[in-house]
C-alpha positions in Angstrom: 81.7 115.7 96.6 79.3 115.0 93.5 81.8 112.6 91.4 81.7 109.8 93.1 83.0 107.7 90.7 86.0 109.4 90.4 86.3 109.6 93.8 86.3 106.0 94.2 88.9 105.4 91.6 91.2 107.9 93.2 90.6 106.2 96.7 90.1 102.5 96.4 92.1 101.5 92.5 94.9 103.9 92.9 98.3 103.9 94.3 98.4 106.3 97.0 101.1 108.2 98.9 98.8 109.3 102.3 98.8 108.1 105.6 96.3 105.3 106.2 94.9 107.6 108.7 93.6 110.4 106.5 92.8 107.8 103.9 90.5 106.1 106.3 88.8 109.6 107.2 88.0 110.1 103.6 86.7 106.7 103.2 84.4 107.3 105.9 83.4 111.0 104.6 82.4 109.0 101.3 80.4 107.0 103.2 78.8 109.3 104.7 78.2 111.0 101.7 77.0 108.1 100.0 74.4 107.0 102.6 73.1 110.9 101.9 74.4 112.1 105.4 75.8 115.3 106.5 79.3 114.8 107.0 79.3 115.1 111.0 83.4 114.7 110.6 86.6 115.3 108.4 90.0 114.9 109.3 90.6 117.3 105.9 89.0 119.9 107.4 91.5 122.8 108.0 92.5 124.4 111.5 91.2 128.1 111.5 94.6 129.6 110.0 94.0 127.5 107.0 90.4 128.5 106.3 91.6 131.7 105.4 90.7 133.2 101.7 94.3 133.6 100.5 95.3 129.9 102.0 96.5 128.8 98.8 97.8 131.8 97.2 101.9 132.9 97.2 102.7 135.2 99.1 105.7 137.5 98.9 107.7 138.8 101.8 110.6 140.5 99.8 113.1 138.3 98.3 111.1 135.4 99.6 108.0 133.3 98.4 106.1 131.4 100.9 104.5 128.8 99.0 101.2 126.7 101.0 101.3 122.9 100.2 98.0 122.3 102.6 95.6 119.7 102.5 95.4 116.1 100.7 97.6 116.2 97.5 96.3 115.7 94.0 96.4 116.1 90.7 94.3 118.8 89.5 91.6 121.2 91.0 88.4 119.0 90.5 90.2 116.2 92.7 90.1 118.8 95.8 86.6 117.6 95.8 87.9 114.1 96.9 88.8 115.9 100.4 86.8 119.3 100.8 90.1 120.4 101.1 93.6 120.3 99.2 96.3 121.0 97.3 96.3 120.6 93.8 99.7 119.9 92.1 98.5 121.6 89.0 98.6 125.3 91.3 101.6 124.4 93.1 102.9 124.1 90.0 101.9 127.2 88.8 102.9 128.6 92.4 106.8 127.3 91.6 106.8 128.7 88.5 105.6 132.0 89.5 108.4 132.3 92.0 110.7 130.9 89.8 110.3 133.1 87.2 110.1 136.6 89.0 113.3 138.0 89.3 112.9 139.7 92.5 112.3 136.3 94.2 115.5 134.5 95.3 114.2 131.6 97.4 110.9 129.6 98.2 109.7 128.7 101.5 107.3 125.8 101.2 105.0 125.2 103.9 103.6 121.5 104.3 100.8 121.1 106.2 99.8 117.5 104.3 99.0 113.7 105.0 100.4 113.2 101.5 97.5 112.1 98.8 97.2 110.6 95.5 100.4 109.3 93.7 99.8 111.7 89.9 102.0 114.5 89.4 103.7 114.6 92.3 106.9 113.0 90.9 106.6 115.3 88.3 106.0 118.4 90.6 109.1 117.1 93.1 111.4 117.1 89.6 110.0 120.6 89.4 111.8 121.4 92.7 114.5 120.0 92.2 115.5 121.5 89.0 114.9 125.1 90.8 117.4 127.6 90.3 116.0 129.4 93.3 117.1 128.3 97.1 114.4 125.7 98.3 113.5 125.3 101.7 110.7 123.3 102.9 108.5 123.4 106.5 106.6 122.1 108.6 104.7 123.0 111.8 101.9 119.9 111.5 102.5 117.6 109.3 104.4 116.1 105.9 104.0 112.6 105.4 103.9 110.5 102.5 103.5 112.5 99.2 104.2 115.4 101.2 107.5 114.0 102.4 108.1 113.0 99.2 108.0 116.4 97.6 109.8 118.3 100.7 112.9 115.8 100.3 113.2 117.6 97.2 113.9 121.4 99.1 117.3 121.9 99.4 116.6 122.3 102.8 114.1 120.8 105.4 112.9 122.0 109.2 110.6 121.0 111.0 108.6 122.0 114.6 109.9 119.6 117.8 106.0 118.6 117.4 105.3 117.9 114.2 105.0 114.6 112.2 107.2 113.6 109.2 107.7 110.3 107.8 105.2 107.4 106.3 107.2 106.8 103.4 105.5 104.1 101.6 103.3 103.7 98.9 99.9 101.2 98.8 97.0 100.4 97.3 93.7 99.0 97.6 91.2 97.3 96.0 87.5 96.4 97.0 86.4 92.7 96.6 82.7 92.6 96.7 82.1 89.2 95.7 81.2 88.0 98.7 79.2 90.5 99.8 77.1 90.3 96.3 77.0 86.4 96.3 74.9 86.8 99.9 72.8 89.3 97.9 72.1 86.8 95.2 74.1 88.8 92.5 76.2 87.2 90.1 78.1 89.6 87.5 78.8 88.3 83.9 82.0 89.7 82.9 82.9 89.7 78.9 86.5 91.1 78.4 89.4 91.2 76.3 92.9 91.6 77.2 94.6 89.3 80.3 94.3 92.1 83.1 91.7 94.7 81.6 89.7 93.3 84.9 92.3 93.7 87.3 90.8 94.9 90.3 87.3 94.6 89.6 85.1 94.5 93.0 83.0 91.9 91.5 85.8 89.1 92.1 89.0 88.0 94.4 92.3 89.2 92.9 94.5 86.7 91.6 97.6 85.8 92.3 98.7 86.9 89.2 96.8 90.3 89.6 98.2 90.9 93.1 101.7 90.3 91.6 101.1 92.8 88.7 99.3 95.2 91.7 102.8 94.8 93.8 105.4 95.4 91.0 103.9 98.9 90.1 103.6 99.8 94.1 107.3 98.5 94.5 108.3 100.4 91.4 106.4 104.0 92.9 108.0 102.8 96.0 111.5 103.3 94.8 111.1 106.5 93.3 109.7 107.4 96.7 113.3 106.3 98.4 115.1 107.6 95.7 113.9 111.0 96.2 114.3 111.0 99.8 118.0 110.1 99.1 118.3 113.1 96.9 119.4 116.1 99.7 119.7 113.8 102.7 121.2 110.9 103.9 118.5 109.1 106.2 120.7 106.9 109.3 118.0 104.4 110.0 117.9 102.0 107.3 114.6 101.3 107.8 113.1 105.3 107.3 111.1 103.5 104.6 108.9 101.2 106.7 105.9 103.9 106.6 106.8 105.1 110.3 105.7 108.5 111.5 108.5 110.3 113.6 107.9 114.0 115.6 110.2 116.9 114.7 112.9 115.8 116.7 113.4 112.6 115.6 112.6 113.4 112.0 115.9 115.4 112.6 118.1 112.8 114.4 117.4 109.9 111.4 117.9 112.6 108.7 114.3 113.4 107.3 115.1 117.0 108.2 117.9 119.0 108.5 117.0 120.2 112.0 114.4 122.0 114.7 112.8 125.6 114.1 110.4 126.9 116.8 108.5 128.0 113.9 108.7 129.6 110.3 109.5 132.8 111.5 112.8 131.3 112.7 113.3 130.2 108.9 112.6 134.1 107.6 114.4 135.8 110.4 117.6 134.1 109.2 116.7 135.7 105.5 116.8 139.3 106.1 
């Protein structure tokens, strides 16, 4: 967890599809990090199935490709460090394609174990998905919120565990305002810019009213892309499925997130032979 910067960006100036949660465990593993501590706790850490070597590789089990979506979603392999553990869309890209492109393969089985994550490439990686020529089928046995929901509404088909969670469709973002906190400290920050908004979201002042509207419109925008994808495969009967609520298995399958309960993925790949 050496690029702090970046890691800062990514958590506190960008729109983010994660439950507040997991965001909130990372915050604190950055503080911990940032105070030079060991990190005594992260919710990223993986259970012991998902520590294994071959975690986030394919795998094949005949026509089939079981694809691992695991971890805090992000863009690229150098943003796993945000987390100490996740799922980079950039492979799970490369994952689809694989399986897309090998003619013995006739279906993907995507297993989400994910709080959702970072907003970049995951429309992009959903349209991906969608535009499949294989059968899709996403699970879950844990959890798929947020981004994750967002890129298993693009399966064809969706099951989840009684006991898992699904849901927290919503998008936000947050910014730091230090100014307070410096002004007790006796710092005062001289600012020369150019260009009306180049400053939005500097930690150095309050956002204006102006800037908070700007901040909402591009959340709002991500936020109906979010719906709209859910809407692709599956009509969701409680009008308010976009509220950010977390629902188990069961009633992930009642409103429509999912097309129904599995006992487990086995159930999914029994009904493929």
């Amino acid at each position: 967890m050496k690029n702090y910067a970046h890691i800062i960006s990514k958590l506190f100036y960008e729109p983010a599809v994660i439950t507040p949660a997991r965001h909130a465990a990372l915050c604190h593993l950055l503080d911990q990090r940032l105070a030079g501590l060991p990190a005594k706790i992260s919710m990223d850490a993986p259970p012991a199935a998902e520590s294994e070597a071959d975690d986030d590789a394919i795998t094949k089990i005949g026509s089939t490709a079981i694809i691992p979506v695991h971890g805090t979603l992000v863009a690229h392999p150098e943003d796993i460090a945000m987390s100490e553990c996740g799922c980079d869309m950039e492979s799970l890209g490369q994952m689809i394609d694989e399986a897309e492109y090998d003619p013995k393969i006739k279906r993907m089985v995507l297993d989400f174990r994910t709080p959702g994550g970072t907003v970049t490439k995951i429309p992009e990686t959903g349209r991906k998905l969608l535009s499949s020529r294989k059968e899709t089928i996403a699970f879950t046995d844990s959890e798929c919120c947020s981004g994750g929901l967002w890129l298993a509404s693009q399966c064809q088909r969706f099951y989840a565990t009684e006991s898992s969670r699904v849901g927290s469709c919503g998008v936000y973002v947050m910014c730091l305002d230090m100014s307070r906190a410096m002004e007790n400290e006796g710092v005062k920050v001289n600012a020369i810019s150019a260009g009306k908004y180049k400053l939005l979201g500097a930690s150095w002042k309050p956002l204006s009213d102006d800037e908070r509207t700007k901040l909402q419109e591009r959340v709002d925008k991500i936020y109906g892309q979010f719906k709209e994808a859910v809407a692709t495969y599956r009509e969701v009967r409680d009008s308010n499925f976009g509220n950010g609520l977390v629902f188990d298995g069961e009633e992930a399958a009642q409103i429509g997130f999912t097309d129904g309960v599995v006992e487990s993925i086995e159930d999914i790949l029994e009904d493929m032979v």
